[in-house]
C-alpha positions in Angstrom: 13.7 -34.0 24.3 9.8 -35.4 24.8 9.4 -32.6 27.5 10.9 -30.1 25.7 8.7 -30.4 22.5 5.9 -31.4 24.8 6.3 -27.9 26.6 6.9 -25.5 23.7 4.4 -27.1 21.2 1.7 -28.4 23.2 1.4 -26.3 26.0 2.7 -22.8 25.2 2.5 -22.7 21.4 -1.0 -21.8 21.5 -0.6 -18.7 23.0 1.2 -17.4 20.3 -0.2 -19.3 17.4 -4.5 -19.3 16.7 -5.5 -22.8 15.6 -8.6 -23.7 14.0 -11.8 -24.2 15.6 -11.5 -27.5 16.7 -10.0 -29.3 20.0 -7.5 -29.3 21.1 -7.5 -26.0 19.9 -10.0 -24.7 21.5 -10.9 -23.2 24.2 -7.9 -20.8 24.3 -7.6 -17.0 25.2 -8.4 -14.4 22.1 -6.8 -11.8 21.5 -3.1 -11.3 20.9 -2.5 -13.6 17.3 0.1 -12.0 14.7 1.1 -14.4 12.5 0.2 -14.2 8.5 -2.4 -16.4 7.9 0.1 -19.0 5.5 2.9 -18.6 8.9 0.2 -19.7 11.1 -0.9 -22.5 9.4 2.5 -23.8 9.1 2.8 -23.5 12.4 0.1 -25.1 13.4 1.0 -28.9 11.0 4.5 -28.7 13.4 2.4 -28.4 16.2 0.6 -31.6 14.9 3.7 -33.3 13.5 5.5 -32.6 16.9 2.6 -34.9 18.6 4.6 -37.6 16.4 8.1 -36.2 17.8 7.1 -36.7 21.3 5.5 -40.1 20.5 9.6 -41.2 19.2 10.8 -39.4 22.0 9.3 -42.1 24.5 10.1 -45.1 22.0 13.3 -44.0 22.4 13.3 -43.9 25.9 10.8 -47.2 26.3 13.7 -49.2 24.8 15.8 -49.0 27.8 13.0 -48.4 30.4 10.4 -51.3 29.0 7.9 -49.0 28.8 7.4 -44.9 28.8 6.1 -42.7 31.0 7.3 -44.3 34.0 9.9 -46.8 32.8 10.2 -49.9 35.2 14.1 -50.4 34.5 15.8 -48.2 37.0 16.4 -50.0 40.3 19.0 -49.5 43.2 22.8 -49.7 42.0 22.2 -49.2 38.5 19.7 -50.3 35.8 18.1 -53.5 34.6 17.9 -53.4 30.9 21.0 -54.7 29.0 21.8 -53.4 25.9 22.4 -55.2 22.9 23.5 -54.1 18.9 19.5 -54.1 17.6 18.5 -51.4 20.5 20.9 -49.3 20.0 20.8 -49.1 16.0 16.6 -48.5 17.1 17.6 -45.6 19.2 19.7 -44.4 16.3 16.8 -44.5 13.9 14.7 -42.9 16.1 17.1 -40.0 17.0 17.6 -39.1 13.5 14.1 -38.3 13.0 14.0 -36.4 16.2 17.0 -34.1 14.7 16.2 -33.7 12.0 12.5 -32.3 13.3 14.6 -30.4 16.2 16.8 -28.7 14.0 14.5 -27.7 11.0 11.6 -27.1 12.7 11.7 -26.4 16.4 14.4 -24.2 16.6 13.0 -22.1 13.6 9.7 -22.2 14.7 10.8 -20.5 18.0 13.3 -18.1 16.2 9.8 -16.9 14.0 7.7 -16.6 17.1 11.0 -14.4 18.5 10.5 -12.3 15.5 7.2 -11.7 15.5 6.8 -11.2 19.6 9.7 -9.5 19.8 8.6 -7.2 23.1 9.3 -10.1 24.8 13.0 -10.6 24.8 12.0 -7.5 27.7 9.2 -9.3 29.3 9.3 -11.5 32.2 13.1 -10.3 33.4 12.7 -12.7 36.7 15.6 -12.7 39.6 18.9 -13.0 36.8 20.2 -15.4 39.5 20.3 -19.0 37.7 21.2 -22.2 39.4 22.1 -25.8 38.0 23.0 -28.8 39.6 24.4 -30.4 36.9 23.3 -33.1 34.7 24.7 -36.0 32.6 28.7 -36.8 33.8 30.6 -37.7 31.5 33.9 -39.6 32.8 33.5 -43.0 34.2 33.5 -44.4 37.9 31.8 -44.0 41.1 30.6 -40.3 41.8 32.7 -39.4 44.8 32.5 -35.7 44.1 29.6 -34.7 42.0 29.8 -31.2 41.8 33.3 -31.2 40.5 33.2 -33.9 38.1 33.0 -33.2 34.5 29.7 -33.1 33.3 27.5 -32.2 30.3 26.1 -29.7 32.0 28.1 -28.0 35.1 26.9 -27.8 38.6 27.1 -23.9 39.0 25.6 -20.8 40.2 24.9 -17.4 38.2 25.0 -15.4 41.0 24.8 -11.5 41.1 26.5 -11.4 37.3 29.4 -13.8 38.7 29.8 -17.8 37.6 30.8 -19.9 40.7 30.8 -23.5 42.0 27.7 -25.1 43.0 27.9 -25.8 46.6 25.0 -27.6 47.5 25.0 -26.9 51.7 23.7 -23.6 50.9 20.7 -24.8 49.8 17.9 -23.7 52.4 13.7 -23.3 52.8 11.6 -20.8 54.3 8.0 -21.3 55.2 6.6 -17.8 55.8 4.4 -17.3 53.5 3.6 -20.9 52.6 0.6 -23.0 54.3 3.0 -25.0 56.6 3.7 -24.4 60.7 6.5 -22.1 60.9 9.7 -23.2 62.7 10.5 -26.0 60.4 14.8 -27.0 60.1 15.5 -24.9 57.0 18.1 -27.6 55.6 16.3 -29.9 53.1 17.8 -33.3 55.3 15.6 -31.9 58.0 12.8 -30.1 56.9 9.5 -31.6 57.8 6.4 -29.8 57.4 2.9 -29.6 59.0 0.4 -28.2 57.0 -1.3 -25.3 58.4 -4.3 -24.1 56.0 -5.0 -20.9 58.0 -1.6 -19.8 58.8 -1.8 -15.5 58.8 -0.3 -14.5 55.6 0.3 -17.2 53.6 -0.9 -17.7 49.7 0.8 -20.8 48.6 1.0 -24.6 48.6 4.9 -23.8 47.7 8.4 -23.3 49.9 10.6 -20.6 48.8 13.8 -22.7 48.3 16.7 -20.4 48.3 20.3 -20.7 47.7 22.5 -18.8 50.7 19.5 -16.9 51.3 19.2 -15.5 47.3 16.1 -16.0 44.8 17.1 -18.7 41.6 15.8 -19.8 38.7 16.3 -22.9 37.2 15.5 -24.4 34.0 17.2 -24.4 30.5 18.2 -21.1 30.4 20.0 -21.7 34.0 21.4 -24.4 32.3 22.9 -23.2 29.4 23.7 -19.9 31.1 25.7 -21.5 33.7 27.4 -23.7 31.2 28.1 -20.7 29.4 26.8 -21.4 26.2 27.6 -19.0 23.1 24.2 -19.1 21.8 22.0 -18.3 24.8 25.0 -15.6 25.8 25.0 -13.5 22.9 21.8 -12.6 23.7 22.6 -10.5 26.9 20.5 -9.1 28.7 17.2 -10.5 26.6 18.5 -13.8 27.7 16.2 -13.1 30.7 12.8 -13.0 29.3 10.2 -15.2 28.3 11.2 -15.6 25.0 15.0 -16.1 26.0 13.6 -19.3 28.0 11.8 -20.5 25.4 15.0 -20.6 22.9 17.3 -21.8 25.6 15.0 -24.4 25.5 15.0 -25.5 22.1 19.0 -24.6 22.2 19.3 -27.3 24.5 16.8 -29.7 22.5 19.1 -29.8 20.2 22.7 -29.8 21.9 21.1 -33.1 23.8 19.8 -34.8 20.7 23.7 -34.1 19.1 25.4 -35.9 22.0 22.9 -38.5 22.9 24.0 -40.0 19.0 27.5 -40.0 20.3 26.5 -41.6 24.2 24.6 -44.6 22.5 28.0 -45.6 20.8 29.3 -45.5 24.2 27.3 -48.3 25.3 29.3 -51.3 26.2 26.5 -54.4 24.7 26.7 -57.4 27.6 28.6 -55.6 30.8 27.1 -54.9 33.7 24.5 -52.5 34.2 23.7 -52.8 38.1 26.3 -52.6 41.2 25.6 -55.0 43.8 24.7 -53.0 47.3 23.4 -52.9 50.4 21.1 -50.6 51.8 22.6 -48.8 54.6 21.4 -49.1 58.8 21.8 -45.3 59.2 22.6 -43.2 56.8 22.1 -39.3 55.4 22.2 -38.8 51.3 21.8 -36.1 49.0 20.8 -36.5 44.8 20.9 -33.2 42.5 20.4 -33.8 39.1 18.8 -31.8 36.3 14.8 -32.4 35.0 13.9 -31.1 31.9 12.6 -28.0 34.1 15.5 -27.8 36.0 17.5 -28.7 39.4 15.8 -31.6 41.0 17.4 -32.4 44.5 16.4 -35.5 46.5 17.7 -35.2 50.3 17.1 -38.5 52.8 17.7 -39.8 56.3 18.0 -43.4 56.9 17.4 -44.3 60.7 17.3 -48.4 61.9 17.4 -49.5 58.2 14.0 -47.1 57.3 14.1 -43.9 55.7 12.9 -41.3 58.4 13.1 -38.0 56.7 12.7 -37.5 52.3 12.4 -34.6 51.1 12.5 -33.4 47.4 13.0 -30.0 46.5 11.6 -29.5 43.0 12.2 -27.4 39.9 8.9 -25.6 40.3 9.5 -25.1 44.1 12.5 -22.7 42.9 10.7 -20.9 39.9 6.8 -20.7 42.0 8.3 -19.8 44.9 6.4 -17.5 47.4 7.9 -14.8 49.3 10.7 -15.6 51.5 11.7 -15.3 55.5 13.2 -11.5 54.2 10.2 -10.9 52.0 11.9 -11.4 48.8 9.8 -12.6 45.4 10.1 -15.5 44.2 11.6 -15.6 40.5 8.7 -15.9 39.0 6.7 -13.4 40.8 9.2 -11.1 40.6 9.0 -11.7 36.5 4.9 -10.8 36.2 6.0 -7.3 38.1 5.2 -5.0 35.7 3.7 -6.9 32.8 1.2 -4.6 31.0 -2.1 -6.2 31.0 -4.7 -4.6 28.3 -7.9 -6.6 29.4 -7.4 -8.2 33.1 -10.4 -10.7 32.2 -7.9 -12.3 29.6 -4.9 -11.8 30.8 -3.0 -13.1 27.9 0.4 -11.2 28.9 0.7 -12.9 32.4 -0.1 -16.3 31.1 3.1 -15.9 28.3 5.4 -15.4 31.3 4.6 -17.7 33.3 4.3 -21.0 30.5 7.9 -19.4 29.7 8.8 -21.0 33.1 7.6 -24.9 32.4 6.0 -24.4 35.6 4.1 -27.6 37.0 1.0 -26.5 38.1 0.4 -29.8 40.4 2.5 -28.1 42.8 0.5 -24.9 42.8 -0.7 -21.5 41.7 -1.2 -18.0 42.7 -2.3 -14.6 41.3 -3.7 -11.9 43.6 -2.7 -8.5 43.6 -1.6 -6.3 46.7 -5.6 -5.9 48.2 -6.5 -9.2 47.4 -9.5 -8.4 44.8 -10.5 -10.7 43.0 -10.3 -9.9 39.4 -11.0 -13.1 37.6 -11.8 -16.5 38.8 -11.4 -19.4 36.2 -12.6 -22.9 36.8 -10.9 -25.7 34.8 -12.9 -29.0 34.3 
């Protein structure tokens, strides 16, 4: 929920909605701002009042974790926070406020923005592939087969218009076009990279993840498209579009916040909250899960009780990907082809499509067309 309001408010907001002239405000890009002057400023006091949403949003989550960002309570086997009757009515508190905020002022303030940007229900199409791992199970006991167990979300693939199983040994890298040696195991247990900076052909920090070879987005709308959610599925085609990712989004917001006041009742105050194990002498293991941008996958090798291989492959890894070993785009290169762009030194349009993603740009960024000219260089500081 934190990232979620985090990512719509604070980060891509702004590109639809002209605050005053004032940080954080400022400096932005000019040019594209259609909201009446009364919308706007309304806008603008949720953007403000959402800095208070987020600021629950980790209370909530500091409760069980001590402390948020990066809670201290998860450890191996389980957790180390118990929970007791006072927490849990805390949480409650909190997550009423959150709903109430998520539900009268998130969702509509992304249904106005829809209205008033319409164009963009056709803007930023992507690869229409979508890929979840699947997130939050919901039936007690050991996880002996993850991708089949029931879960909030499902562990499915969208693939070529046709819903299907998740199956996660299809799950491959290329290095072609990335800054890495070539010739690297393409299996996530075994890919190790080198770093090659001057490799022939290559524009990006990122692998091109793949699933069985094919281009996939992840995310919210891969989410709640793969669960098959009513909401995010009447819209069709426009589903796939910047603005269809930014109310899957806020869809989900709110689906989470609904269950999450049924999961606290769930919690049983004084049992156990860690299983007793042993770490392994050899052993090969595999974690998928959801992050608020999307399939999060953890492969690693243990070899004479160390770990010799980890690899993560990320959300942003999927949606940034470069080119492939066959040349295909990645998703979200493949959304920016054909974006019109009226003034190239402000390229307000590509910027839209790309925040639609959540991307994280500490993984990396590229823009360059065909000839490599440089059109704009921008230096952030």
């Amino acid at each position: 929920m934190q990232s979620h309001i985090l990512h719509f408010f604070h980060l891509a907001a702004l590109d639809y909605v002209k605050g005053p002239d004032v940080p954080p405000f400022i400096p932005r890009y000019e040019g594209d701002y259609r909201f009446p002057a009364d919308v706007n400023a309304e806008v603008v006091n949720t953007y403000l009042e959402a800095l208070k949403m987020r600021r629950r949003a980790h209370e909530m989550a500091a409760l069980w974790g001590g402390r948020m960002p990066h809670n201290q309570a998860i450890v191996p086997g389980g957790v180390s926070e118990v929970p007791d009757s006072q927490k849990m009515v805390d949480f409650k508190f909190r997550l009423a406020e959150l709903i109430q905020f998520i539900d009268n002022k998130y969702i509509p303030t992304v249904q106005a923005v829809a209205a008033t940007y319409h164009e963009y229900f056709n803007i930023g199409v992507g690869c229409k592939n979508m890929l979840s791992y699947g997130a939050f199970p919901q039936a007690a006991g050991a996880l002996t087969d993850f991708v089949h167990q029931e879960k909030f979300f499902p562990s499915k693939v969208l693939l070529g218009g046709q819903l299907k199983d998740l199956e996660p040994d299809r799950i491959g890298e290329d290095v072609k076009y990335s800054w890495y040696e070539d010739g690297i195991e393409k299996e996530p247990t075994k890919a190790v990279v080198t770093p090659n900076t001057k490799k022939r052909g290559a524009y990006s920090w990122v692998k091109a993840p793949r699933y069985n070879g094919n281009v996939m987005e992840v995310g919210p709308l891969a989410r709640l498209l793969t669960a098959q959610t009513p909401e995010v599925v009447a819209l069709g085609d426009k589903a796939y579009s910047v603005l269809g990712r930014h109310f899957a989004r806020a869809v989900e917001t709110s689906m989470i916040a609904h269950a999450m006041d049924e999961w606290v009742m769930k919690l049983e105050v004084g049992q156990p909250v860690c299983t007793p194990h042993k770490a392994p002498n050899e052993a090969q293991g595999m974690g998928l899960t959801e992050a608020a941008r999307g399939a999060l996958g953890h492969w690693n090798k243990i070899e004479h009780g160390r770990t010799a291989v980890y690899n993560a492959v990320v959300p942003s890894t999927w949606n940034m990907s470069p080119r492939d070993d066959r040349d295909q785009m990645g998703t979200m290169e493949q959304a920016l082809i054909g974006c019109p762009v009226q003034d190239p030194a402000n390229p307000f349009e590509i910027v839209r499509i790309v925040r639609s993603f959540d991307p994280c740009l500490a993984c990396a960024i590229h823009v360059m067309t065909p000839d490599k000219k440089v059109l704009s260089q921008f230096v952030i500081g």
